[in-house]
C-alpha positions in Angstrom: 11.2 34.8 5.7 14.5 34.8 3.4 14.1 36.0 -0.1 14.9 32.5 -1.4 11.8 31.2 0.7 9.6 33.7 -0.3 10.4 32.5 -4.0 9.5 29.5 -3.1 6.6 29.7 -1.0 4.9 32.1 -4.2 6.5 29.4 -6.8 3.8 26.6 -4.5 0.8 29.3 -4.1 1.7 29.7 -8.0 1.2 26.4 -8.9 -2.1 25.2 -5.9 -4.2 28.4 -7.4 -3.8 28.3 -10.8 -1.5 25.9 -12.5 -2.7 22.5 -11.1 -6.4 23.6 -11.4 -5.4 23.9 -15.5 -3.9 21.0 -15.7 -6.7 19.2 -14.0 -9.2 21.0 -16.1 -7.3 19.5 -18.9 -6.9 16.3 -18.2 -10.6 16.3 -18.1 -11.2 17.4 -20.9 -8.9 15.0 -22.8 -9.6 12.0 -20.5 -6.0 11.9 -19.3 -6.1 11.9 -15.7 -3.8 8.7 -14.2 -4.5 6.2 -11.5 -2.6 6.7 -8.1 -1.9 3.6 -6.0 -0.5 4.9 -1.7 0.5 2.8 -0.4 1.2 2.5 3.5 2.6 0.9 6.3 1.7 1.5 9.8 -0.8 3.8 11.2 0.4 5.0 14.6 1.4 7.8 17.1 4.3 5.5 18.5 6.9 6.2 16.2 7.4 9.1 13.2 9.4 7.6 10.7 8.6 7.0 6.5 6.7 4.0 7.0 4.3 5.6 9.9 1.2 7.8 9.8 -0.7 8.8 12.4 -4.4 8.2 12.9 -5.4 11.7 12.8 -3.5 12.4 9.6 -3.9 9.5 8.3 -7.4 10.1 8.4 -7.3 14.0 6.7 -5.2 12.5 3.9 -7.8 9.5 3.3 -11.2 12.3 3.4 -8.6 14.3 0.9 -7.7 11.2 -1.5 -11.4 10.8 -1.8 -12.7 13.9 -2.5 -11.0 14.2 -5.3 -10.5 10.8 -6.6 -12.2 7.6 -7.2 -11.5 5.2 -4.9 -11.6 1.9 -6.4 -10.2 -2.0 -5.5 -6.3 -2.7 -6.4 -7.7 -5.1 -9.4 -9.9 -2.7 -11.1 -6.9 -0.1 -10.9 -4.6 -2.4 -12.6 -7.4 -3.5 -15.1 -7.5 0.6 -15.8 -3.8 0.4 -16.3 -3.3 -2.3 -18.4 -5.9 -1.5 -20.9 -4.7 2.3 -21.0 -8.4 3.7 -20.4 -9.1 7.4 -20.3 -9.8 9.1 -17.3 -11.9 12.3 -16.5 -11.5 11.7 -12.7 -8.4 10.6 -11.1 -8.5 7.1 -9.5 -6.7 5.7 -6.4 -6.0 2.5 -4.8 -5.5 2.1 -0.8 -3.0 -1.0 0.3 -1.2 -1.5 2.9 2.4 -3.5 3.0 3.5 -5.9 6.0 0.0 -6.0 7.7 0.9 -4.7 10.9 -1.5 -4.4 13.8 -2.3 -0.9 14.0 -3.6 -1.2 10.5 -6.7 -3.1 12.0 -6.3 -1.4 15.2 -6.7 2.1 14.0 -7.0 2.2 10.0 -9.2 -0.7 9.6 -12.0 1.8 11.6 -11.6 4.5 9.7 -11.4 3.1 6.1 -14.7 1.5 7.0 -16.1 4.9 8.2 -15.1 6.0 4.6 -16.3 3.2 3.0 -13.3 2.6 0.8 -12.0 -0.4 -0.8 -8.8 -1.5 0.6 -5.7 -4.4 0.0 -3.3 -5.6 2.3 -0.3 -7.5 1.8 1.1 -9.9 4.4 4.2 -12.3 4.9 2.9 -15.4 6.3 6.2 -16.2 7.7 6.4 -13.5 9.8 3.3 -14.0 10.9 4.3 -17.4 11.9 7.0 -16.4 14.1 7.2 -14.2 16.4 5.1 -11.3 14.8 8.0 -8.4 14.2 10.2 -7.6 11.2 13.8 -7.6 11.0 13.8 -3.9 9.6 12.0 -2.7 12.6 15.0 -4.2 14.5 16.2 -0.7 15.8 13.3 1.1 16.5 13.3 1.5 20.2 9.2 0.6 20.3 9.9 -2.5 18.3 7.6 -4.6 21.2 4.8 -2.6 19.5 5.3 -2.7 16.1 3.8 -6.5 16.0 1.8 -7.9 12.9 -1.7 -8.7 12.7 -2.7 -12.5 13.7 -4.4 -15.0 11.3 -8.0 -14.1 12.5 -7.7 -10.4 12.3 -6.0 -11.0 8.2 -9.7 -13.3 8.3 -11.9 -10.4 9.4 -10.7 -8.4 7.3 -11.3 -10.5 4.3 -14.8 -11.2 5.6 -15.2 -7.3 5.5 -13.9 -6.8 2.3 -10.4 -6.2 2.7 -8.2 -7.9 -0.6 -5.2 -9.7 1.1 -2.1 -10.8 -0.7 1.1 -11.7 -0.7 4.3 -9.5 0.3 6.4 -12.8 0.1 6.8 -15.1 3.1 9.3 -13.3 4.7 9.8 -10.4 3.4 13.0 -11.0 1.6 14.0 -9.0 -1.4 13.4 -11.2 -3.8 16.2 -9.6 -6.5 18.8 -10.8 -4.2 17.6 -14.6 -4.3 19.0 -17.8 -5.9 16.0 -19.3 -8.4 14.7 -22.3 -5.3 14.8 -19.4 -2.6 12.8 -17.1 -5.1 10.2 -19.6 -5.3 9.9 -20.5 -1.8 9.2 -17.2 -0.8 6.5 -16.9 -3.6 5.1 -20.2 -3.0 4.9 -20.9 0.9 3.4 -17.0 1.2 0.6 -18.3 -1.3 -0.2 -21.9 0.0 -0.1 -20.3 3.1 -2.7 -17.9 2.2 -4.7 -20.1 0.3 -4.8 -22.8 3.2 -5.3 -19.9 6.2 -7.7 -18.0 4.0 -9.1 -19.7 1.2 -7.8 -17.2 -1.6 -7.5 -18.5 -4.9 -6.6 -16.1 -6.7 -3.9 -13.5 -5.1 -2.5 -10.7 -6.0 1.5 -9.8 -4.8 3.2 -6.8 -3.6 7.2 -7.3 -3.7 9.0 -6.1 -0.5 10.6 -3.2 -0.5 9.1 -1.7 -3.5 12.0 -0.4 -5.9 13.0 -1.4 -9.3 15.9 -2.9 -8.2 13.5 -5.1 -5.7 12.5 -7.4 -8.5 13.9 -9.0 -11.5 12.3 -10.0 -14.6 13.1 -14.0 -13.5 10.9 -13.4 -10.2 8.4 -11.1 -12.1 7.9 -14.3 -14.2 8.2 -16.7 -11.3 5.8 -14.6 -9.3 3.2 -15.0 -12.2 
């Protein structure tokens, strides 16, 4: 090891052993520990890229999240937030964006081995076509990287799975004119509503960053 590694591997021992077990301690004591929401993509051994896990570490980070965290449904964490309660246990939410295949193919197993509560958000649209997403265009095992169907999105729901929408094509919404912004928020709901029977949905914008969203589609969305 270099020097400057050595600083920095004692700087992360520093802070595992004794400075994140104070501030934990803490934020017990004062009620101040925060709700996480992970969010993921694809659980797979096909590809390694930021939007894939694998199945085996997928599943060590999931038994980690819960044994120190509650695990509770997206709505209840966003109930948490918006009414600013105080914590003595860190909370977590589970969803998944794009509703690929290998989520019910290798997630879907284990989060019910765990018995956690779980949302996935899906793009009717793509589902509707031919199954793949434009971003996965250059991965050379795009063939693979296919979404779920409508009856697998079903069992889901019937097994307790929150499904919502990530727009009906995954288009980033801050870029659209006002009639494409609603399109995309209304054909991915209809479409839910009339495939699934969901009344009440929640919505994950693609692509996640705070340039991804405008206060017009936060609005429009609502």
């Amino acid at each position: 090891l270099t020097p400057r590694m050595s600083v920095k591997y004692a700087a992360v021992l520093v802070w595992l052993s004794i400075l994140r077990p104070l501030r934990d301690r803490l934020r017990t004591l004062r009620g101040g520990h925060p709700v996480r929401v992970f969010t993921l993509h694809r659980v797979t051994s096909l590809c390694r890229d930021g939007m894939t896990i694998s199945p085996a570490a997928f599943r060590k980070q999931l038994e980690y999240v819960k044994r120190h965290h509650d695990v509770i449904p997206l709505d209840r964490a966003m109930q948490l937030v918006a009414k600013g309660e105080r914590l003595r246990r860190p909370a977590a939410a589970i969803t998944f964006d794009d509703g690929y295949a290998s989520v019910d193919q290798h997630a879907r197993p284990i989060m019910s081995w765990l018995g956690m509560p779980v949302s996935c958000f899906v793009c009717p649209g793509v589902l509707d076509t031919d199954g793949r997403y434009q971003h996965d265009q250059e991965s050379p095992v795009r063939y693979w990287l296919n979404v779920m169907g409508w009856d697998s999105i079903a069992a889901l729901r019937d097994g307790g799975w929150s499904i919502g929408s990530h727009s009906v094509t995954h288009a980033r919404l801050s870029a659209l004119e006002r009639d494409d912004l609603e399109r995309e928020l209304r054909e991915s709901r209809d479409a839910l509503r009339e495939r699934l029977g969901e009344e009440r949905l929640s919505i994950a914008y693609p692509f996640g960053g705070t340039d991804d969203i405008t206060a017009e589609g936060v609005v429009a969305a609502r």
